[in-house]
N, C-alpha and C positions, 0 to 999 in steps of 0.2 A: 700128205701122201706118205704113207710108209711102205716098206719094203720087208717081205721074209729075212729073215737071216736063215744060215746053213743048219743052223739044228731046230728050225721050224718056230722058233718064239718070235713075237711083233716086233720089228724097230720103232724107234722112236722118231720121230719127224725129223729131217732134214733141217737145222737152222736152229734145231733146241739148244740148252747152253750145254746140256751133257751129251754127249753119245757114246754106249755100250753098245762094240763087238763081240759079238759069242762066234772064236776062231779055233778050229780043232788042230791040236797042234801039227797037225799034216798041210797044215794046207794057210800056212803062216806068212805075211806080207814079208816080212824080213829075206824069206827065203826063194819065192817064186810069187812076186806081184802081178804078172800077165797071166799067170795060173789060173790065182786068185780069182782076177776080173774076169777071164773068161768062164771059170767052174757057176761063177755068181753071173753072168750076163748081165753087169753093169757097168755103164758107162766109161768111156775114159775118165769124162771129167770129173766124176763121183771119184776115180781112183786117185786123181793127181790132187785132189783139194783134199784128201787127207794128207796125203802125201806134204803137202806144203803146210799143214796145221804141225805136223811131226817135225818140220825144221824150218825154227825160233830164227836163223842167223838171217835167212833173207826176206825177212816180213819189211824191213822196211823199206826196201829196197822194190818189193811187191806193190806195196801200198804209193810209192810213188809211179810207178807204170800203170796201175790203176786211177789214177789222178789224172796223170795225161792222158790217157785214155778218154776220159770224161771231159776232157777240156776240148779235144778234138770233136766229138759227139757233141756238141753244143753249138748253137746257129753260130753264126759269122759276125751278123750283127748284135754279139753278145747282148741281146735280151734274156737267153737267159740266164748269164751270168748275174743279172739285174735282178732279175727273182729269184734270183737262190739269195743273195746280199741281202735283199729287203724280209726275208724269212728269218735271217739271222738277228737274235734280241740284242747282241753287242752293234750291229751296225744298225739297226735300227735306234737304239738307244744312242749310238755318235749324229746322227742325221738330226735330233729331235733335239740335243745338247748342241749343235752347230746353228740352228734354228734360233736356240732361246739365248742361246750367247749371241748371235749377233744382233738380237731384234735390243737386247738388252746394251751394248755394249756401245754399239756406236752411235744410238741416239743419245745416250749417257754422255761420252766422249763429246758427241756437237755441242747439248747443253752446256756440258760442264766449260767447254772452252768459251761458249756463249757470253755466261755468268762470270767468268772470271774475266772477259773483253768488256762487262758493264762495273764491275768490280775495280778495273784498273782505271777506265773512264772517269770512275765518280772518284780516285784518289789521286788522280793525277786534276782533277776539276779543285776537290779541294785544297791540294798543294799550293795551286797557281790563286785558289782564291786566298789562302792566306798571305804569301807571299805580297800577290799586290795591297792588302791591307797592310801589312809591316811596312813594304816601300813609303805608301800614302801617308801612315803615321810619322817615318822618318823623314819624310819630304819635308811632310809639314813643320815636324821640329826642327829643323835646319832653316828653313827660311825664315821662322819666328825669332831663331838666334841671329840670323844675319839682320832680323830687324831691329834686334838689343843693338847688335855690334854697330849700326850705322848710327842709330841715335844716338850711342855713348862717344859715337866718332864727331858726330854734329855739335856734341855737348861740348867739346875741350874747347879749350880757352886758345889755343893756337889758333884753330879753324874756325873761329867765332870772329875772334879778332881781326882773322884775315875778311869773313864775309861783311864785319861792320864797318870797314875801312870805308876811306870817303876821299880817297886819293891815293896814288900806287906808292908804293913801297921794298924796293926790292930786299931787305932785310926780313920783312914780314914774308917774301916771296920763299928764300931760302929756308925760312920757321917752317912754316906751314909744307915744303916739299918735303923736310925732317919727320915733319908728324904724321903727312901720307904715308912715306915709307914705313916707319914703324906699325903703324895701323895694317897695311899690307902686308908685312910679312908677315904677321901673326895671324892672319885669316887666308885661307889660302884657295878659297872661293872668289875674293874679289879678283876682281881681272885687273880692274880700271874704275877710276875715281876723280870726276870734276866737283871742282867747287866754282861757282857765279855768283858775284856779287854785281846787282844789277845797279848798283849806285855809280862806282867806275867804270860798269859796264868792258868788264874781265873778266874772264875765265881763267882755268886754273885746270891745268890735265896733269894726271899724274905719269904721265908717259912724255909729254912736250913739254912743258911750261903753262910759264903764261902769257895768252892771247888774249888780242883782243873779240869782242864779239861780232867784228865785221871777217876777223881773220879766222875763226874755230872752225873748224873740220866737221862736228858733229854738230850740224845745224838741225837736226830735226828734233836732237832733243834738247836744244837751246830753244824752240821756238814754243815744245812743250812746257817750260818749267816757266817762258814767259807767260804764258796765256794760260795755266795753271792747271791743265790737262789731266794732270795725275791722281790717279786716288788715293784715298789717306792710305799710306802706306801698304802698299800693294806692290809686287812685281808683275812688271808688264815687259812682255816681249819687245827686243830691239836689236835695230841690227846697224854694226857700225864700223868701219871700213870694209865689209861683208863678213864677216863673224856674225851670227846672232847671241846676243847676251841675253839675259835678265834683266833690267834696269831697277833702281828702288830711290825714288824723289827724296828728298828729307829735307824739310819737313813737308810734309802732305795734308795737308787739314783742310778739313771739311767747309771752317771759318776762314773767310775770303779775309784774313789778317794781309796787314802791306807789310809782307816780310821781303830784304833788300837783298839775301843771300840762300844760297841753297848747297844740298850736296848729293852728288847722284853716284851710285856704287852701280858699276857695273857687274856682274857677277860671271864667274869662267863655264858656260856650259859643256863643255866637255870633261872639266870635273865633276859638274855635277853629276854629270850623266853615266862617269865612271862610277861613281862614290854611291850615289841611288841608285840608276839604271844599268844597273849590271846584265850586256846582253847576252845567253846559253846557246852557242852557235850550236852544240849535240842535240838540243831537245826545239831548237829553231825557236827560241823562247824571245820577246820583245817588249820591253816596256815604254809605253809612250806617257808621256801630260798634257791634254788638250786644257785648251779653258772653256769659257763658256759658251762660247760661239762654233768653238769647232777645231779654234787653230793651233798646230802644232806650236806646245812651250817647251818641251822637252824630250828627248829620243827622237825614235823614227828613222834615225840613220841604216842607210842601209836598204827599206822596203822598195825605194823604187817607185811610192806611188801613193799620192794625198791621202794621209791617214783618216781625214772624213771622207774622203770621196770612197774610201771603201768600207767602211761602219754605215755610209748613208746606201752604197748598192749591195750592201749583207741582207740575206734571209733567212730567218731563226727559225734551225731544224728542229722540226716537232718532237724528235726521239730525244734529243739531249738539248734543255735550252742553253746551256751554256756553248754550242759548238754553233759558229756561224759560217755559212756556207755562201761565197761570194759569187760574183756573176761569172765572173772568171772560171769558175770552178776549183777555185782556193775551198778548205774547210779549218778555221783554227778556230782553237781555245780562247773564248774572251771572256776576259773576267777585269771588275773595272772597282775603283773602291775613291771616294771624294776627297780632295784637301777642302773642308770648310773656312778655312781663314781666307785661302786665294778663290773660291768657288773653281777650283779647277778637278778634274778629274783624271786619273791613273788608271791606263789600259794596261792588261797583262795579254799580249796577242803570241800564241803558241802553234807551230804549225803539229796539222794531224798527220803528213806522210812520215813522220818517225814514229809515231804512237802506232799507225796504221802499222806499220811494216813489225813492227814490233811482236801485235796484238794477233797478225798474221803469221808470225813465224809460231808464235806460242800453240795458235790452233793448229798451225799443221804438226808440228811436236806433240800436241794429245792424238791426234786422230792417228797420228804413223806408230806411236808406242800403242796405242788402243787395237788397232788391228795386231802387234805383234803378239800384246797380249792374247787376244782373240785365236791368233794360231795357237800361241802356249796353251789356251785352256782346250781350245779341239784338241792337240796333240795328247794332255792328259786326258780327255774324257776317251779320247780312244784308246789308250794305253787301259785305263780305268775300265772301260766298260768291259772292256775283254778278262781283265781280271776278276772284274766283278761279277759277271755271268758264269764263268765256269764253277764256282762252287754253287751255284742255286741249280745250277743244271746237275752238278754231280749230288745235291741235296731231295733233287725229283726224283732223279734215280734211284737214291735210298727210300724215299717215300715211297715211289712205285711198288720196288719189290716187298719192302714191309707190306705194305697193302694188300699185296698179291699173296703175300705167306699167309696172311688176315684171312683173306677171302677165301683160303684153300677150308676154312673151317665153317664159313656161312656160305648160303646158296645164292648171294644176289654181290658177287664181285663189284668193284669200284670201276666205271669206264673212266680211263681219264687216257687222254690224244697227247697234250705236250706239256712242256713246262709249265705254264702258266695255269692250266687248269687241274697239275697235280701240286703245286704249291696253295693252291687257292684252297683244294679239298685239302691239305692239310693243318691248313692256318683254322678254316672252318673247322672241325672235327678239333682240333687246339683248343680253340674259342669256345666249342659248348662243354667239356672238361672244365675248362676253368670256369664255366659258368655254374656247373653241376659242381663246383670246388666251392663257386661263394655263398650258394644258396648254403648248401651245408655249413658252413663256418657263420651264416646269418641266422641260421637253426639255433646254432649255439653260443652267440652273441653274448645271449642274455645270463647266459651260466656262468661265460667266460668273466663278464664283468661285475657279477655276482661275488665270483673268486674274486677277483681284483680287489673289491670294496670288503670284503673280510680279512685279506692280509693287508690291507691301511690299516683298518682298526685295530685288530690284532699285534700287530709289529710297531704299531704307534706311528713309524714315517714311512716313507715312499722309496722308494728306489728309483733309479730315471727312469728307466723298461719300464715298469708298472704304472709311474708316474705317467708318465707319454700315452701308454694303453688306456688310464680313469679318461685323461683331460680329453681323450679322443669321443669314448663311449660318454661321458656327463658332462653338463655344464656348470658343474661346482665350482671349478676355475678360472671362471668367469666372473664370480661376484669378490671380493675380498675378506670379506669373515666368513666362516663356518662355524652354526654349534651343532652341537649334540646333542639329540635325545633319549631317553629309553623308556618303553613302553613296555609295562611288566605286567601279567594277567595276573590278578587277583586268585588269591585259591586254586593254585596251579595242582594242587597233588590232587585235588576233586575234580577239576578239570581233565588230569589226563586219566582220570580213571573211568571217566566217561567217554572222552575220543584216544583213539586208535592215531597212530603216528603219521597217518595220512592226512585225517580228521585235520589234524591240530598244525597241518600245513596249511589246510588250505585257511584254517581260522587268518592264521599269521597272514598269509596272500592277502585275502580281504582287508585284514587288519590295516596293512601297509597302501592297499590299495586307497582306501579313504583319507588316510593321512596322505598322500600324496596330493589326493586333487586338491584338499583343502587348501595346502601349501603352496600349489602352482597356482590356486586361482587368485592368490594375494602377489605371484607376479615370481615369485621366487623357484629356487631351485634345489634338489630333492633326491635323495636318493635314500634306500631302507634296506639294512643288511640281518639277516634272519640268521640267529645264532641253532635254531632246530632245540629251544629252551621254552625259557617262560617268560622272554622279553625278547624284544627286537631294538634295531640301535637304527635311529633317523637319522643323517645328515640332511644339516638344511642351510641353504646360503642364500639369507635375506637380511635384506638391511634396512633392520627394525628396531624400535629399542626393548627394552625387556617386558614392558606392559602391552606393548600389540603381540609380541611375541606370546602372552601369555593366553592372551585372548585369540589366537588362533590354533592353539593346545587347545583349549576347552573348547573350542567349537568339532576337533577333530573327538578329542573324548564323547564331546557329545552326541556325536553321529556312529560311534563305536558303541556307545550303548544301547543308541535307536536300532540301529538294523543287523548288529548283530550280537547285539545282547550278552556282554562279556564284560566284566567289571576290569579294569586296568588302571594302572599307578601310572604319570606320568611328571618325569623327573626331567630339565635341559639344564642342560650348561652356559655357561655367558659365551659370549662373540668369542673367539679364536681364530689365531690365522691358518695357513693353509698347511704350514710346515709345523705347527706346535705337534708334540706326543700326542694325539688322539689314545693310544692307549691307556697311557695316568690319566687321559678326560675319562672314557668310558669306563674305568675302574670306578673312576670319583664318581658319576651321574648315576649309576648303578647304584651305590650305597645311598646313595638321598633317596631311592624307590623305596627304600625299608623305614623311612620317619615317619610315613604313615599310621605303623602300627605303631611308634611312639606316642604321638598327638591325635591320630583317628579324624585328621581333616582332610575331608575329599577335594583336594586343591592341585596343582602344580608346580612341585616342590624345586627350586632355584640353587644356586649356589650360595647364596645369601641363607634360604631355609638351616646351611647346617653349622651355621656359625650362635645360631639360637641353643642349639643341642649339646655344641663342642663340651663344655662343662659336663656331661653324663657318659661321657667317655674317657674320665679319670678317678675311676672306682675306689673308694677306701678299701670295701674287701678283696682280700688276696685274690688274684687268678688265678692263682693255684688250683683253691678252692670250687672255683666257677668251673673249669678244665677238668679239675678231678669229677666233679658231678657230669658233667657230660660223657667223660667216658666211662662213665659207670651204665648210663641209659645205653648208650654203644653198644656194649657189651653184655649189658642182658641182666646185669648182677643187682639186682632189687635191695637185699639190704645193703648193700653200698651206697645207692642212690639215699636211704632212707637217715645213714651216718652224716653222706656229705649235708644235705640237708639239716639235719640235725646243728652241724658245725657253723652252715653259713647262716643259720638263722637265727642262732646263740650270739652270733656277733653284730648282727642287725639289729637286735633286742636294744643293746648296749648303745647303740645311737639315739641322736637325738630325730625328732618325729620329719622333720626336714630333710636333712641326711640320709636320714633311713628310705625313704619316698624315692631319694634319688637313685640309692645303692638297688632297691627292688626294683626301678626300673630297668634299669644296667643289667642285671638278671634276666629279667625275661626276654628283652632285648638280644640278650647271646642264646638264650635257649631258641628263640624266633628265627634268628641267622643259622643258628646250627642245623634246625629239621624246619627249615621253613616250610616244605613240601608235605609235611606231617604233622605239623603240630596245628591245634584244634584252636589257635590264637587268631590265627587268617582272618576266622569268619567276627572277631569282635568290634569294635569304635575306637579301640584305642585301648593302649597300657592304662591312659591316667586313669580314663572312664571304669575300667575292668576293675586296679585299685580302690578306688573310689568304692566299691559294691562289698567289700569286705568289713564288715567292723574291729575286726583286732587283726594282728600280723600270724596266729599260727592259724585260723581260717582260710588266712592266703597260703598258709605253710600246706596245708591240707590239701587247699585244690591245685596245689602246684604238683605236690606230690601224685596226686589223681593223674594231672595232665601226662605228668613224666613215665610211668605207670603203663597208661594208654598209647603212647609212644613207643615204648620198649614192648607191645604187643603187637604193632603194626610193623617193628622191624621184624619181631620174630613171623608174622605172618607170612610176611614176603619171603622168608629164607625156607618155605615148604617147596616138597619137590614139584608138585605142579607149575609154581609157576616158573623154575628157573627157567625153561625154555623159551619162554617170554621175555624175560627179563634180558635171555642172552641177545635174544633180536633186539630189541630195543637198545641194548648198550650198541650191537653191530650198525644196528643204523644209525644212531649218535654218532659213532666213530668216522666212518664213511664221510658223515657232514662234514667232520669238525678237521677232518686227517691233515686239510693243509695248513693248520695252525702248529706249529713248532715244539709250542709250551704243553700242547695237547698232554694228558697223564691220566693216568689209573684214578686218581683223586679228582679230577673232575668228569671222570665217568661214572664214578662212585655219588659224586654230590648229584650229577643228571639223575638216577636212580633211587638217590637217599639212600644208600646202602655206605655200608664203610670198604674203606678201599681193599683190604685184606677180603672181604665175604665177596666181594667184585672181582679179583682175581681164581678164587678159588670158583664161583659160577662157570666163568669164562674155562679155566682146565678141564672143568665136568663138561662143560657140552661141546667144548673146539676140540677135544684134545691138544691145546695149543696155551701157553700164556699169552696174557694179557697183550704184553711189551712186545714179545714175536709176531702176535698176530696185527699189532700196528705197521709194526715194522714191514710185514711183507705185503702188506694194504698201502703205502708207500713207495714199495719196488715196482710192485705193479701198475701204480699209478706213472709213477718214472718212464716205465717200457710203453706204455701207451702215449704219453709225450711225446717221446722219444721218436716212433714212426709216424705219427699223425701230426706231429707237427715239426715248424723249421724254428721253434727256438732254440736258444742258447740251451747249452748245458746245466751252464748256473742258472738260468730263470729257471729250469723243468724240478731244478732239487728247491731252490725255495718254494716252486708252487707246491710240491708234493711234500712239504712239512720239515724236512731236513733243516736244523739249526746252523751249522757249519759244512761248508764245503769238504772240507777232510773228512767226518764220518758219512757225509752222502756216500764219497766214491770209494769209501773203505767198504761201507756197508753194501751198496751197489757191487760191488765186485765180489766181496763173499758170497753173496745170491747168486749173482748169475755167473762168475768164472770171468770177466770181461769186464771194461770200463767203457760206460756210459758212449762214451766216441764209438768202439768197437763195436758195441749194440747196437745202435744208428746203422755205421753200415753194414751190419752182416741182414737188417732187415728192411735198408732204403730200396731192394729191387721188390 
């Protein structure tokens, strides 16, 4: 809905974020506002809600009577306060985090207390069962010593003496009370000690005297030792003026011998029972010794109730079998372990209401900290969520109106309702950007790592950036040797005079294309860097030795001749590691291409091949000489050529016919290196074979001269003005190739073209108006500035890729061009 204004132009809607009054200064709010509204017949309320937009001080004081306002206007039974809350993404986000914390928290909490109540079960089971194995073993060693100590007691000669007597004595009576004594005080288990000698039919207490056997007190174990009851040395329970002891016969044999005397050790059970049976009144802890039948020999004080009669009404709970559950409704720890000498057994009996109440306090201490926790994480995730939603809301917001500024220029606007579906279109529309980002950068992949594999070679090592960049895009770094090879086209200067710089790309594509398969189908790995020359440089990482290596060279030679019909030199290198100078390789592998035209064998020339040669590269004749004749062809000067010749062939004369063979090879050999692109030697079988066809030495002086001659015409051809125009493009796209190699120079633009580096430069002034060196240079800056915003590398990686040798003349030279440093450029053109 809009309204006229007073000078007749449209309003703007009610509720837009701007609104423009057009007020003639007659008729001005400041001065007569009832004026106003009435001249305009508009509303009160239109007048007072500007009115209140114009003053800031009681907006919030507005905004809270608006509130209550709204809270009053709402049911009674706050339903709707309920749907406005569950509208809200922060309480909706604490309801759905109270949800997954508890589903998560206290079933955790029960297990964990679970686990840690069968955890304590099984260490307190194992405690008690070692425990009663220690007691068992030390039971047993105590009793076997008191069985030393009684027979060493039997054995004296006092108590012998006394049992073999054959009428009373009391002399012998007093001896033998001396020897009791002594004997017991040093054992402090015995209680009590008779001796009976059944001849006098007397006894002998070490606490009374001596009776007779109608007068002894302990007749029940006088009537054992007569009828000979006892087992070989055993302790058997006895009880005697109501004490129960231990008892131990001596002697006890198995052999019904008519022995006349004996001796019986009583033993003190409440020592023992201190000294072994130590009972844990904290943990209700009990150790008992039945024997074989059942009957308490040891502990049990205290229970209250027949130690078999309640082992025999126990029922072994299925969940732990160590814990026995009586009729009663008792639950303890039993754990039992054998004395084999007495066949007795050792009960460890442990009551479960201290472990229980324990095991119980422990689970209610997880489960009360577990809910506390529980509050704690609701309280941050509410705390949390309210923090966290307010920037993605204030982040929709920005999205909306960018969108909306967007849409003002296209005809089909964005609908989006609320938060969640203007984050979503923006994440979307994010998403296919960076998808439209990676297809492009996967466009360019292959170029990318093209560069990559030419400053390896070139620079000879790696850098880590570059490094990380190869090992990502190849698998070279995966085998452990790499060699080198180089594949050099035969007859390159006929070659390129017949294709065109395209032409002779795509040769090289091919070229590399068949050597790859060949390589990968023998399992290995591969990659082929194209210098934009007359060779290409293989890395291959297979691990072979040098005779299968050679033989899958000539298989790839062979398929380069088959189908695309190109004669090519093939020279490798031995194994190398990952990190050696590939640049000294590729220098070295390079020179072994040209022993061809030494020897003229169509083979695959090795590192071993040029140790045959080495010897023909220590010339007698001066290089001086050699040097001076070359730059006489350079230069155009015919009888100079015809002097230096004259000179070196006056001193070849003079050698002997062996020497001499060798020195002419070594000649033609640097004439071959120098215009290999030109000279008319390419197309022969070899120096020796070519030698060999001459009968005297100035015959070869002649067709040497010829060749040299024909050479110095094909330079001079080239330097006519038709073609420099040619020549400059061709040096321009060599350049272009080569710009991110460092060493890049005028001399090897010069050699790409077989021209000398001086007639290179002066081409390049006549058709750039520009030198040589400038025009690298700012084929470099440009290269830099397009880094620079198309990509997020480094600095320093953007100057080594674009040919810069040291960092200092990068950002010296960068900055003379453009006014600004390399950083500065970035952001004056990152928007």
């Amino acid at each position: 809905m809009t309204f006229p204004s007073i000078t007749g132009r449209a309003r703007r809607p009610l509720g837009s974020q701007t609104e423009v009054f057009f007020l003639p200064p007659a008729i001005s709010p400041f001065q007569n506002p009832m004026r106003r509204m009435k001249t305009r017949r508009e509303p009160e309320r239109m007048v007072r809600s500007r009115w209140k937009r114009r003053n800031p001080a009681g907006r919030r004081k507005r905004m809270r009577e608006a509130a209550r306002r709204r809270r009053k206007r709402q049911p009674a039974n706050g339903g709707g306060t309920m749907r406005e809350l569950l509208t809200r993404n922060h309480f909706r986000l604490l309801l759905w985090a109270g949800i997954v914390f508890t589903l998560i928290i206290i079933p955790f909490s029960l297990f964990l207390s679970n686990q840690f109540s069968k955890y304590a079960h099984s260490q307190m089971d194992l405690f008690h069962r070692d425990k009663v194995v220690h007691t068992a073993s030390q039971t047993e060693f105590i009793l076997n010593k008191l069985k030393s100590y009684g027979l060493n007691m039997y054995e004296d000669r006092t108590i012998q003496g006394w049992l073999q007597r054959e009428r009373p004595d009391p002399l012998a009576d007093m001896e033998v009370l001396n020897t009791l004594t002594t004997f017991m005080s040093t054992e402090p288990f015995i209680r009590r000690a008779y001796l009976m000698n059944l001849r006098t039919r007397q006894a002998f207490d070490s606490q009374t005297g001596v009776t007779s056997f109608e007068a002894f007190q302990d007749q029940v174990m006088l009537k054992r030792v007569q009828e000979q009851q006892s087992l070989f040395l055993q302790f058997q329970p006895h009880e005697a003026q109501g004490d129960a002891h231990l008892s131990l016969v001596v002697p006890s044999t198995p052999a019904k011998r008519d022995i006349r005397g004996y001796l019986v050790l009583l033993l003190d059970n409440r020592a023992l029972q201190t000294h072994l049976l130590a009972h844990n009144e904290e943990l209700g802890t009990n150790l008992i010794v039945l024997d074989e039948e059942g009957r308490n020999v040891l502990g049990g004080e205290g229970s209250g109730e027949s130690i078999a009669a309640l082992l025999s009404g126990a029922r072994t709970d299925g969940a732990a079998p160590s814990v026995v559950e009586f009729d009663t409704g008792r639950r303890l720890f039993v754990n039992s372990a054998a004395i084999p000498s007495q066949k007795w057994t050792v009960h460890s009996l442990t009551e479960m209401r201290s472990f229980r109440s324990q095991a119980d306090s422990f689970q209610r201490r997880i489960v009360m900290y577990s809910l506390l926790l529980l509050v704690l994480l609701l309280t941050a995730a509410m705390w949390n969520s309210r923090r966290a939603v307010r920037p993605f809301r204030h982040l929709a917001e920005q999205l909306q109106r960018k969108f909306n500024a967007d849409a003002g220029h296209s005809s089909a606007p964005p609908v989006v309702r609320d938060e969640y579906s203007m984050l979503k279109y923006g994440i979307e529309k994010l998403s296919n950007q960076v998808d439209e980002m990676n297809v492009s950068l996967r466009d360019r992949q292959g170029i990318v790592k093209a560069e990559y594999l030419r400053q390896w070679v070139l620079q000879g090592r790696l850098g880590r950036a570059v490094r990380g960049e190869i090992a990502e895009a190849t698998d070279l770094f995966a085998k452990e040797k790499l060699r080198l090879a180089v594949i050099k086209i035969e007859s390159y200067h006929a070659f390129a005079e017949r294709y065109d710089f395209e032409s002779r790309r795509l040769f090289t594509y091919a070229l590399c294309n068949i050597a790859e398969e060949v390589v990968r189908g023998e399992g290995g790995a591969f990659e082929a860097v194209d210098f934009a020359g007359d060779h290409i440089v293989l890395l291959i990482g297979l691990d072979r030795d040098e005779s299968d290596m050679m033989a899958i060279l000539e298989t790839a030679k062979k398929h380069v001749r088959q189908y695309i019909r190109v004669n090519i030199v093939v020279a490798v290198s031995d194994a190398k590691d990952i990190d050696d100078d590939l640049r000294a390789v590729y220098d070295f592998v390079l020179e072994l291409t040209l022993l061809k035209f030494i020897n003229g064998s169509d083979r695959i020339y090795t590192e071993g091949d040029y140790e045959r040669y080495v010897h023909m590269m220590d010339p007698v004749v001066e290089r001086k000489g050699v040097e001076k004749l070359l730059a006489s062809v350079k230069a155009g000067n015919g009888e100079q050529v015809v002097e230096s010749l004259d000179e070196l062939f006056g001193q070849l004369a003079a050698m002997k016919f062996s020497e001499c063979k060798v020195q002419l090879t070594v000649l033609l050999f640097s004439v071959v290196k120098e215009f290999e692109k030109l000279s008319a030697l390419q197309g022969v079988d070899g120096i020796e074979k070519q030698l060999a066809g001459f009968p005297t030495l100035q015959d070869l002086r002649r067709w040497l001269e010829q060749e040299l001659m024909e050479i110095m015409e094909r330079l001079n051809s080239r330097q006519g003005s038709d073609r420099k125009g040619k020549l400059a493009e061709e040096m321009a796209a060599y350049i272009a190739y080569r710009i991110h190699d460092p060493m890049l120079s005028a001399d090897d633009v010069a050699e790409h073209v077989s021209l000398s580096a001086k007639y290179v430069r002066q081409i390049f002034m006549e058709t750039h108006n520009q030198s040589l060196s400038a025009y690298m240079l700012d084929l470099r800056v440009n290269k830099v500035k397009e880094l620079l915003v198309t990509t997020a590398l480094s600095v320093s990686d953007i100057g080594e890729r674009s040919g810069f040798l040291t960092k200092s003349h990068f950002f010296t030279a960068f900055k003379k061009a453009t006014g600004v440093t390399p950083n500065q450029y970035r952001q004056q053109h990152s928007t």
